[in-house]
C-alpha positions as CSV (number, residue, x, y, z in Angstrom):
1,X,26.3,162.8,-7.0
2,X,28.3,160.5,-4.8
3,X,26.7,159.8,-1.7
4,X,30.0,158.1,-0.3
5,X,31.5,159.9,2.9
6,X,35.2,159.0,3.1
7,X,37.0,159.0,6.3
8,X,39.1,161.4,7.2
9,X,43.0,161.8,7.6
10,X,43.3,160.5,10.9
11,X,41.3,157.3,10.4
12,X,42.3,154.1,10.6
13,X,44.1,152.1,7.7
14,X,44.1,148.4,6.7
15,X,47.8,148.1,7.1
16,X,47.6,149.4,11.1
17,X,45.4,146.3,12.2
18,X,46.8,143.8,14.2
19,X,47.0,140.8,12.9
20,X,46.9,138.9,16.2
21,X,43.6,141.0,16.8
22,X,40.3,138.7,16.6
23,X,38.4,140.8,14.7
24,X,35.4,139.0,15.3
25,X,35.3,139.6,18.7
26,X,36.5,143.7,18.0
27,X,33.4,143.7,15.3
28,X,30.8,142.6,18.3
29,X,32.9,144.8,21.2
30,X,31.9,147.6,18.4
31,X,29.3,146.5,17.4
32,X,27.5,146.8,21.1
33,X,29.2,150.4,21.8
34,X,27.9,152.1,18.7
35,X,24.8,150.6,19.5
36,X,25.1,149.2,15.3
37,X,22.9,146.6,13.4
38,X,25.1,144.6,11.0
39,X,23.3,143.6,7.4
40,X,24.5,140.9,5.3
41,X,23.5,140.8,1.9
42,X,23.3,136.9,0.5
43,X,26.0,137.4,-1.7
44,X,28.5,138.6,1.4
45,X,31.0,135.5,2.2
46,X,29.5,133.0,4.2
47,X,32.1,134.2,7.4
48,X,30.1,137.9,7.6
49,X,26.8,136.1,7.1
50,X,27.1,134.4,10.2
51,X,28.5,137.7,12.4
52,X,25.3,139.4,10.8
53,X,22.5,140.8,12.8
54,X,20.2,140.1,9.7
55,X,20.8,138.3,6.6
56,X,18.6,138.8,3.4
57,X,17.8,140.5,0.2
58,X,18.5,144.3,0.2
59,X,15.0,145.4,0.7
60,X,13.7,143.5,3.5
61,X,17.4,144.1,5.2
62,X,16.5,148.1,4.9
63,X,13.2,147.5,6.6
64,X,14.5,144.9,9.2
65,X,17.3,148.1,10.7
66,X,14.5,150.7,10.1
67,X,12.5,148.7,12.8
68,X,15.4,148.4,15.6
69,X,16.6,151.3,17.9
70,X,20.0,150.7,16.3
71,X,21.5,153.8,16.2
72,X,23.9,152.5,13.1
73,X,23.2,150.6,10.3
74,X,26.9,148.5,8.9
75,X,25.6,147.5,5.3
76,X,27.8,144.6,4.1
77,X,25.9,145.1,0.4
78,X,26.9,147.1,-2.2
79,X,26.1,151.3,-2.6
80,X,23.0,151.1,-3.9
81,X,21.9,149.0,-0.7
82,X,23.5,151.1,1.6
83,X,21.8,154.5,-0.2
84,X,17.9,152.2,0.8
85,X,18.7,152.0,4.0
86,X,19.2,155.5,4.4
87,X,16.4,156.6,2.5
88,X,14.6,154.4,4.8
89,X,15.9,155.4,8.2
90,X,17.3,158.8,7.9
91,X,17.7,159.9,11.5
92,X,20.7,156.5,11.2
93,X,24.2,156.5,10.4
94,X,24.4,154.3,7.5
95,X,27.9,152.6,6.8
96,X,29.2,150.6,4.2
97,X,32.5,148.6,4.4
98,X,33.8,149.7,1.3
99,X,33.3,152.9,-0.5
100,X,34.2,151.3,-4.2
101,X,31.1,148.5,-3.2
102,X,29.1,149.6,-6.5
103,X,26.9,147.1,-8.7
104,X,27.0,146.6,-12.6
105,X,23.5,147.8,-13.2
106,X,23.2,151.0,-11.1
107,X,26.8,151.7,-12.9
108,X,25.5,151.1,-16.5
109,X,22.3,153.3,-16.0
110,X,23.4,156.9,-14.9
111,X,21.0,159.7,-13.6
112,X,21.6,161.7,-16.7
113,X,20.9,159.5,-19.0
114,X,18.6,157.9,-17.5
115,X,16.7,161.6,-17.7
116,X,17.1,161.7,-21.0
117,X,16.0,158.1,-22.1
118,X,12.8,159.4,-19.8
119,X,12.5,162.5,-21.6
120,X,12.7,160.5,-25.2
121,X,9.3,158.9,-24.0
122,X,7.5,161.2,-21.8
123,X,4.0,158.9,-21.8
124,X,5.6,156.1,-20.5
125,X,5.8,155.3,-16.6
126,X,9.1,154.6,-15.4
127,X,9.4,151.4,-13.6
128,X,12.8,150.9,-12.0
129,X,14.6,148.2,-10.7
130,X,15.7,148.6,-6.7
131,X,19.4,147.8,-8.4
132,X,20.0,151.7,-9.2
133,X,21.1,154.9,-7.5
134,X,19.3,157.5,-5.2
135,X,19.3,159.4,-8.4
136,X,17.6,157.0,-10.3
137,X,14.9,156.1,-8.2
138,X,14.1,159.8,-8.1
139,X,13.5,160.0,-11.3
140,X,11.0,157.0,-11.5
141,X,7.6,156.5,-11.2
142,X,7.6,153.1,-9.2
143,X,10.6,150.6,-7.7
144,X,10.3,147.1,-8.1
145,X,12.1,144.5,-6.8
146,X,12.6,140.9,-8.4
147,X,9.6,139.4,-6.6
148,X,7.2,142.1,-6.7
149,X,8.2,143.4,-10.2
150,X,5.3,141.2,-12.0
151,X,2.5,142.3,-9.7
152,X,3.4,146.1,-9.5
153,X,3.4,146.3,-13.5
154,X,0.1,144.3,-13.8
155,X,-1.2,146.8,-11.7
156,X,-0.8,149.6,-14.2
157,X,-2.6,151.5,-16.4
158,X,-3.5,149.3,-19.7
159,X,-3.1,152.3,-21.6
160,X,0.0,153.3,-20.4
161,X,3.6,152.4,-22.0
162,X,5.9,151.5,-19.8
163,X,10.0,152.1,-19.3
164,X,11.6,149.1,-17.0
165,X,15.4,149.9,-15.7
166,X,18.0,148.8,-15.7
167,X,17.9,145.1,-16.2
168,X,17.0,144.1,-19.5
169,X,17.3,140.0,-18.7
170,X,14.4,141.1,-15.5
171,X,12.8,143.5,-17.9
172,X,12.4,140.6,-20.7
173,X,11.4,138.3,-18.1
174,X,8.6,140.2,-16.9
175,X,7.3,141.6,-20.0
176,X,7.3,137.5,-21.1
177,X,5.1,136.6,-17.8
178,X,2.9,139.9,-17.9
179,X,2.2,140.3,-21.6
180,X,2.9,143.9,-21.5
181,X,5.4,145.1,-24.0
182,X,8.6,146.9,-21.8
183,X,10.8,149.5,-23.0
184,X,13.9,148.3,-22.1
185,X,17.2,149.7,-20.6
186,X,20.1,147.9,-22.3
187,X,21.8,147.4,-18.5
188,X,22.7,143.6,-17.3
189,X,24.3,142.1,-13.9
190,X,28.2,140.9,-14.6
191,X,27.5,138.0,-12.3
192,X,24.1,136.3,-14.1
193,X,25.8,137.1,-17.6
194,X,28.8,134.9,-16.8
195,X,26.4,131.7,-17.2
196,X,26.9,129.2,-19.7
197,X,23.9,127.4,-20.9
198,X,26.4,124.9,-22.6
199,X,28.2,123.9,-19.7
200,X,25.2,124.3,-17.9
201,X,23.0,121.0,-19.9
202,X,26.6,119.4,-19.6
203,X,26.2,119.6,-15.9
204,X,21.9,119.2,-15.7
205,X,23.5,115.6,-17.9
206,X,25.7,115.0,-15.2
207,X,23.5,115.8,-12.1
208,X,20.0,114.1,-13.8
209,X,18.2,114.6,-10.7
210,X,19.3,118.1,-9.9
211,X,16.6,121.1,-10.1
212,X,17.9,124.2,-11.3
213,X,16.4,127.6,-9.8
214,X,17.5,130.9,-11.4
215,X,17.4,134.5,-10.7
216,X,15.4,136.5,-13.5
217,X,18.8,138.4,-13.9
218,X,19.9,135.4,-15.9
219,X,19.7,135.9,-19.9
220,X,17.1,134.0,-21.3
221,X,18.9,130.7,-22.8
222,X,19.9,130.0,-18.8
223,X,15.9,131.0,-17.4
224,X,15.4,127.9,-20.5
225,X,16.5,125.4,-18.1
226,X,15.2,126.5,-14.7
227,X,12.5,124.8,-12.6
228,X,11.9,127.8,-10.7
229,X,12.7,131.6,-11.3
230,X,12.7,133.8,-8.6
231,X,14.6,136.6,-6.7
232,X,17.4,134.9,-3.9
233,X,14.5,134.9,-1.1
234,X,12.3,133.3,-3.7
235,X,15.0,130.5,-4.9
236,X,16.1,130.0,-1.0
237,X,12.5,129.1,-0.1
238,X,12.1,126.9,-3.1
239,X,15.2,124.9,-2.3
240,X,14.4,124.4,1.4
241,X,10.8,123.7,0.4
242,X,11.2,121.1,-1.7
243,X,11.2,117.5,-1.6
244,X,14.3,117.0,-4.1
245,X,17.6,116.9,-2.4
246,X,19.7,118.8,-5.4
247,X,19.5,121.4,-7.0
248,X,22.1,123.7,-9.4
249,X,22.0,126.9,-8.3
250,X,22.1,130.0,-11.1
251,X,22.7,133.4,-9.1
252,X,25.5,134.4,-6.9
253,X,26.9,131.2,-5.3
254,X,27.4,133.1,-1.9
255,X,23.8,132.0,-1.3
256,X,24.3,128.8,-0.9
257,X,26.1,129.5,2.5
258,X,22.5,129.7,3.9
259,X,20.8,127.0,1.9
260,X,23.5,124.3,3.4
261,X,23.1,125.7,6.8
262,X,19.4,125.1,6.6
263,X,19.7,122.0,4.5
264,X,22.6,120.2,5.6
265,X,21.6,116.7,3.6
266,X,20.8,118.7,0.5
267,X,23.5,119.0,-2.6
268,X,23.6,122.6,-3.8
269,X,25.9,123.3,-7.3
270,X,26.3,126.3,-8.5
271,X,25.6,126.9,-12.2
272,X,28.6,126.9,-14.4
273,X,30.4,129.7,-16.1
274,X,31.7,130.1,-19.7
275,X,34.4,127.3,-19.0
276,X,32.2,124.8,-16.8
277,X,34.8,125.1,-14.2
278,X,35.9,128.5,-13.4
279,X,33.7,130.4,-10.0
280,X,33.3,133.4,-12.1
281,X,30.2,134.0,-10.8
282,X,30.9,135.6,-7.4
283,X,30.5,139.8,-7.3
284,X,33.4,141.1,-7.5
285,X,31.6,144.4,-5.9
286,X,30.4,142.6,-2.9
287,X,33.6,140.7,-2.5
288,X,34.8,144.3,-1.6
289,X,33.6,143.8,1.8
290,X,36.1,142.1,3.8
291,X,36.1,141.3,7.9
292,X,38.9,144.3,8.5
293,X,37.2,146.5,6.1
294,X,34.1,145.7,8.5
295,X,36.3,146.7,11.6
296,X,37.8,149.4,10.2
297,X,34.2,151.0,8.9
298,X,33.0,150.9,12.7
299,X,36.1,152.2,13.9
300,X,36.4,155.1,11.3
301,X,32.4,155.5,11.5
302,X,33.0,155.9,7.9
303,X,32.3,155.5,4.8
304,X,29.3,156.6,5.7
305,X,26.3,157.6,3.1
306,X,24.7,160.5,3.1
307,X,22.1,162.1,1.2
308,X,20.3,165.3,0.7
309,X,16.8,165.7,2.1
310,X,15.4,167.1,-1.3
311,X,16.7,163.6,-3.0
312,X,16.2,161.2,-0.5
313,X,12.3,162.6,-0.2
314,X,12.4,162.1,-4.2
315,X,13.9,158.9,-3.8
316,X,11.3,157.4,-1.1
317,X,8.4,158.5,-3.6
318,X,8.9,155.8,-5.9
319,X,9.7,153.0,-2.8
320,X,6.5,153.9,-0.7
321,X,4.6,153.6,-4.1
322,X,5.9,150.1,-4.5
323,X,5.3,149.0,-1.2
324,X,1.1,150.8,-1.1
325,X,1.3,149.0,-4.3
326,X,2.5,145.5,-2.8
327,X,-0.4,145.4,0.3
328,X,-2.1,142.5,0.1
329,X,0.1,141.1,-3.1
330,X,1.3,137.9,-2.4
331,X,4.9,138.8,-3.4
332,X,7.9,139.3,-0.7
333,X,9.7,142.7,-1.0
334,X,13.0,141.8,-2.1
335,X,16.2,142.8,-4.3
């Protein structure tokens, strides 16, 4: 189902912008007359970081807008992001800069399949990563996100098996650190596969002193090598909070935008790809997201998501159960 609301005819195109037009200024004019909140994922470019309202990990963003009078929510994310916020807030205009914003793992884990793979093990509980469609999460038991993945699924039953989706790298990961055996989706993120654990020991050689903190997205041979494993919240507070002063950096390099805002005196590298020099890890999805495309979505008001009542319901099942499930667990709810 696409949940993607194109603007229509009439609206405004890339190619009619100004280009003598200070578009940060028209984004905060705009901003202020559509009374809008602007979310910045992390992995946006460091330039919409800083015009955000709120930067952070999709979750927490979602809950952040939910809690202003904003009457629009602008989520510089990808879909899946965007498709929270309005499960969250549904009485808000949710926009997203660029319809074709999508995300490896909700792409390789379709609703219909993922039905089926559920139907090929009806005992187990579904446990689904946050990274998925509407459509998905209706069709699981529990979300988890990155952080809180570990303690929701060592709250479960013993007895019963359990499916994690879509991630297999997070999937292994927590299966590893929970001793539960996971039925795994075959899915993967495009960005933490493009890690080489060659080039990165050639660089941990070069850089002796350097601690390396990893997303659990990362296949195993790069989590290996890490000093701390956590989702981008997780590796931002480790890095901040620590008394080394570098550290290589495995996840989206977009990141480190806020680490060297924070932490000026602090050397930040980001882990290596398959060639040790190439910046092949940067999503290409949330690259989509440019300052005119920005403009242009609160211009247009569009594209805008929207979803029905029946899924989005279905859809905030599975999110309230995570977050019932999270009081009082010392994990932060993020993507």
């Amino acid at each position: 189902m696409d949940t993607v609301v194109l603007a229509g005819k009439q609206a405004r195109k890339e190619e009619s912008i100004d280009p003598t037009l200070d578009l940060f200024e028209e984004i905060d004019r705009l901003r202020h007359e559509r009374n809008a909140v602007i979310l910045a994922h992390y992995y946006q470019d460091g330039e919409i970081q800083d015009l955000a309202d709120f930067v952070g990990d999709s979750l927490d963003l979602s809950r952040k807008a939910a809690a202003t009078d904003a009457d629009v929510i602008l989520f510089c994310g990808v879909r899946f992001m965007a498709e929270v916020a309005k499960i969250v807030s549904p009485q808000k205009t949710v926009l997203i800069p660029d319809a074709e914003a999508g995300c490896s793992l909700e792409d390789s884990c379709q609703a219909e399949d993922f039905r089926r793979f559920r139907e090929a093990h009806p005992d187990h509980l579904a446990v689904t990563y946050i990274n998925c469609s509407a459509e998905v999460k209706a069709l699981s038991d529990v979300i988890v996100t990155s952080s809180n993945a570990l303690a929701i699924v060592n709250q479960l039953p013993a007895d019963r098996p359990i499916l994690f989706a879509p991630d297999r790298h997070l999937g292994r990961f927590i299966a590893e650190q929970s001793g539960r055996p996971l039925t795994l989706w075959p899915g993967s993120c495009i960005v933490h596969e493009q890690f080489s654990e060659r080039e990165l020991v050639a660089l941990k050689a070069r850089h002796p002193r350097a601690l390396v903190a990893a997303h659990p997205e990362c296949p195993e041979p790069i989590l290996r090598h890490a000093d701390h494993v956590g989702s981008t919240r997780s590796i931002l507070d480790y890095v901040l909070s620590s008394t080394n002063d570098s550290f290589i950096i495995a996840t989206e390099p977009h990141i480190i935008h806020q680490m060297q805002k924070a932490a000026p005196a602090k050397t930040f590298l980001p882990a290596p790809g398959m060639d040790g020099s190439c910046d092949c890890a940067r999503c290409p999805f949330m690259a989509k997201n440019t300052l005119e495309r920005i403009y242009l979505s609160l211009v247009n008001n569009a594209p805008r998501i929207e979803l029905p009542e029946d899924l989005r319901v279905a859809a905030w099942k599975p999110l309230q159960r995570m977050l019932d499930m999270s009081v009082g667990v010392n994990a932060r709810p993020a993507a």
